[in-house]
N, C-alpha and C positions, 0 to 999 in steps of 0.2 A: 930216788925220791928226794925231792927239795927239804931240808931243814926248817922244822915247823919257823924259828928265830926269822928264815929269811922270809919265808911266807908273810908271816905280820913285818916285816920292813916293807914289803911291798905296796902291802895293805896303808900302811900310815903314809908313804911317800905318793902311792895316788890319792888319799886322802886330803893330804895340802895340796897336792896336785889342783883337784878339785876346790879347795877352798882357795888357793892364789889366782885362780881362773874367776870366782866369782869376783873376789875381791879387786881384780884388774878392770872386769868388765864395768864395773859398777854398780849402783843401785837399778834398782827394776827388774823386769821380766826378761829372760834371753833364752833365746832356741837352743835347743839343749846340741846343737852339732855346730854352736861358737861358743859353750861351755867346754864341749869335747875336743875342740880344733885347738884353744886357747890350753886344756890343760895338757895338750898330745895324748890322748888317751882314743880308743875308739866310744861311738857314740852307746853301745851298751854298756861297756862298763863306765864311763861315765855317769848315765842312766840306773846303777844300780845301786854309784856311792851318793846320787842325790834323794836316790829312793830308802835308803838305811836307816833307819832310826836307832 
């Protein structure tokens, strides 16, 4: 079983994942599978760190 420590590293590095993907694309609206292409992630987890509050 994975080490909870690397689990949350995962979690924060698709996190910026995710936010350097928005930040590249730009202002505006974008399909969520050149969010997902952009951060290398697949398109649901992508999908679930833009859905996290």
């Amino acid at each position: 079983m994975p080490h909870p420590a690397s689990l949350s590293g995962h979690t924060v590095a698709r996190t910026i994942a995710v936010l350097r993907a928005l930040a590249a694309l730009g202002p505006g609206e974008h399909p969520l599978t050149a969010i997902a292409e952009s951060a290398e992630l697949p398109s649901a987890t992508a999908h679930r760190y833009l859905q996290a509050r």
